[in-house]
N, C-alpha and C positions, 0 to 999 in steps of 0.2 A: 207075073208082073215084072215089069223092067225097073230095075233101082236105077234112079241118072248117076252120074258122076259126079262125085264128092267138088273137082276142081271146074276149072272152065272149060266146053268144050263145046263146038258148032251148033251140036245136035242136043243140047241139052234145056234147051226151053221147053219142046214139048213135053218130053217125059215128065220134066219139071211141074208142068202145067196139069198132065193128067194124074201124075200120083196127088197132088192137092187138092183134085177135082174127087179122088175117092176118100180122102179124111175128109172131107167138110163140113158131113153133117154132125161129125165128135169132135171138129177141131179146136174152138173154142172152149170145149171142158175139159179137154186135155193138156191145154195151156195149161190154165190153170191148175191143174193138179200137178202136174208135171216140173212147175216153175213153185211151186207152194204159193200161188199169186202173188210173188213179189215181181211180176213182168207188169203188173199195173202201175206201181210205182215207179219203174226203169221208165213206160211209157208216158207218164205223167211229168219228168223231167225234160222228156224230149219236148211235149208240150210248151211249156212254157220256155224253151228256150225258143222253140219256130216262132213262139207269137210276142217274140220279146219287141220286136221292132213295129208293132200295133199290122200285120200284114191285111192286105185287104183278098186278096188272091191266093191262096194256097192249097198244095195239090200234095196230094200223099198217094206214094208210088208204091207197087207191090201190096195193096190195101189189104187186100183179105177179106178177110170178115169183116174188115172196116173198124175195128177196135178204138185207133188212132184217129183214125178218120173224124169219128164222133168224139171223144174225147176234144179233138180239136174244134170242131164246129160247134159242141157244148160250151167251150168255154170263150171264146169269139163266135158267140154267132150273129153279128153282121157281117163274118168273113167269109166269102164264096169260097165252099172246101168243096173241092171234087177227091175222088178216089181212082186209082186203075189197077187194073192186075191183069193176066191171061188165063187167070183157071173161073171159068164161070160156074164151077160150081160154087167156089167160097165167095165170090159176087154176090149168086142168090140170099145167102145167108145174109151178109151184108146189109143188103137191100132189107131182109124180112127184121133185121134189127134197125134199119133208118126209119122203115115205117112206123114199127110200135113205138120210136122212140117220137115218134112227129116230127123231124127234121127236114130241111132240104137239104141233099145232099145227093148229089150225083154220083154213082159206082159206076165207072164205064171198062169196057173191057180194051185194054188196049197193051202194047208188046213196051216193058220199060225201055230195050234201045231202041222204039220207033215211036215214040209218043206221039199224040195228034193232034198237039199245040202249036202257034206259034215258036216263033223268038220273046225271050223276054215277058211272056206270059203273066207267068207269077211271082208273086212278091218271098214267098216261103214255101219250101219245099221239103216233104220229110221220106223215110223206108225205115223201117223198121224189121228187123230181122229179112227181111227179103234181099237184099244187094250179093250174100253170098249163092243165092240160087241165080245168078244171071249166066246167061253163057259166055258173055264178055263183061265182068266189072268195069272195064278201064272205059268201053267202049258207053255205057249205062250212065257212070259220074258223067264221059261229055254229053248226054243228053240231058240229065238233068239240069247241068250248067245251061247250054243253050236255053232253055224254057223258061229259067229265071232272068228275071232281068240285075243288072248291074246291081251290085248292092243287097240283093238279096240272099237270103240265108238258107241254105242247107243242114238239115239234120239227118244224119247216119242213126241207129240203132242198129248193134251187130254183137253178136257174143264172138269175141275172142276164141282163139286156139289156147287148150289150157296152158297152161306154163308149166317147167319143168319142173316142179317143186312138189311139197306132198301134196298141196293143196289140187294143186292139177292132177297130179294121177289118181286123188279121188272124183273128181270129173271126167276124170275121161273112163273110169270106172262105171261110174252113172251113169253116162254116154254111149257106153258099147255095150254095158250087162243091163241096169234096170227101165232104163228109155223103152228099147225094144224089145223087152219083155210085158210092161204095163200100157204103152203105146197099142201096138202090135193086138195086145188082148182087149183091150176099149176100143179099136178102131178096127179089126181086123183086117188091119195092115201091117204085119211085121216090119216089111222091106220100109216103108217111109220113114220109118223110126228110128232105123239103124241105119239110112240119108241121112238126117236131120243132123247128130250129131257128130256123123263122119264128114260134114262138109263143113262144120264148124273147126276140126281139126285142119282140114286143107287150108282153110281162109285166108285170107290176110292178117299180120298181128297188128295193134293199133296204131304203132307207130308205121307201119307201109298202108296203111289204108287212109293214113294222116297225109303223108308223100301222094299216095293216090291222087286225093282230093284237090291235094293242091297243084299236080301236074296236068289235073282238068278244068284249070281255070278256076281256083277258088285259094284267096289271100283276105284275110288270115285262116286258117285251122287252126281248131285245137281238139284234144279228147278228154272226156273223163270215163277213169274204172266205175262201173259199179256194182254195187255187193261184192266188192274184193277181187274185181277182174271178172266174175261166171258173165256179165256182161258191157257194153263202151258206149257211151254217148260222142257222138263225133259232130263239132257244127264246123261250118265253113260259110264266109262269105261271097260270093258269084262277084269276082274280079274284071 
């Protein structure tokens, strides 16, 4: 199995695409255990800040299993929510939870720096841990911006690089030893698990994916820590 590179790099969407295509029928209960399900509440904040501005169109990038997806179209649903990603296997899952859930909701498979929208499309746009798997972040933020129309609002979910303090080196403990030890063994996939948290370590820290945002056409940003920095809510407005 090939592990992608933790940073950005030409060649790193596919790999990206197929290692997620082999977790995805355990990736969802791995969150969850992995995160002690507090990534629902991380995700439930992003919520309501995308749907703060009443959006009628809103598209969530790097979907997944679609988690966010539905969360979002649960709680606005008169809002047209579509989804995209490039790994179809966590599409299919996706899809087989919009079903049970009786939803409309579109999963479409498509590359986040080449989306297959217009200009100005959507009103709200969200990612959710996915932005540090792109092979160009900087190149990703200008397409999201492009798809939004003026005025609309961006929301980031990303976990931080841990911080240099105790708090972090017992994260980045958890990260490099019990991730891809309990991963690795539910998923039999070592190598994605010990990705995962080594490309969290590469990332960007909040405050440069703050600059990011806003060097892509988005005035005002801001971020919030949460649960003590393990993860960041970033919105930005489309300038």
């Amino acid at each position: 199995m090939t592990t992608p590179p933790p940073g950005q790099a030409p060649d790193k969407g596919p790999v990206v695409a197929a290692m997620f295509d082999r977790i995805a029928p355990r990736y969802d209960r791995l969150n969850r255990l992995l995160s002690g399900g507090v990534d629902t509440a991380w995700r439930r904040e992003a919520v309501r800040e995308a749907l703060a501005d009443d959006p009628v169109r809103v598209l969530d990038v790097a979907t997944g299993t679609a988690d966010l997806a539905l969360m979002l179209k649960r709680a606005r649903p008169q809002a047209d929510v579509v989804g995209v990603d490039f790994a179809e296997a966590m599409l299919a899952v996706g899809r087989t939870k919009v079903r049970r859930a009786g939803l409309e909701l579109p999963l479409l498979y498509a590359d986040a720096l080449a989306l297959p929208f217009e200009d100005g499309r959507f009103d709200a746009l969200t990612v959710a841990y996915g932005l540090r798997n792109f092979a160009d972040v900087e190149a990703g933020l200008r397409e999201m911006r492009r798809v939004l129309r003026t005025g609309g609002r961006v929301v980031v979910l990303e976990f931080p690089p841990p911080p240099a303090n105790l708090a972090g080196r017992a994260l980045r403990w958890y990260g490099r030893t019990v991730m891809p030890i309990i991963g690795g063994w539910l998923s039999g996939d070592r190598t994605a698990y010990a990705y995962l948290p080594a490309s969290t370590e590469a990332f960007l820290d909040p405050d440069e994916l703050t600059r990011a945002l806003a060097l892509a056409g988005f005035d005002p940003v801001r971020h919030r820590l949460q649960s003590f920095g393990v993860s960041a809510v970033h919105i930005g407005v489309a300038a």
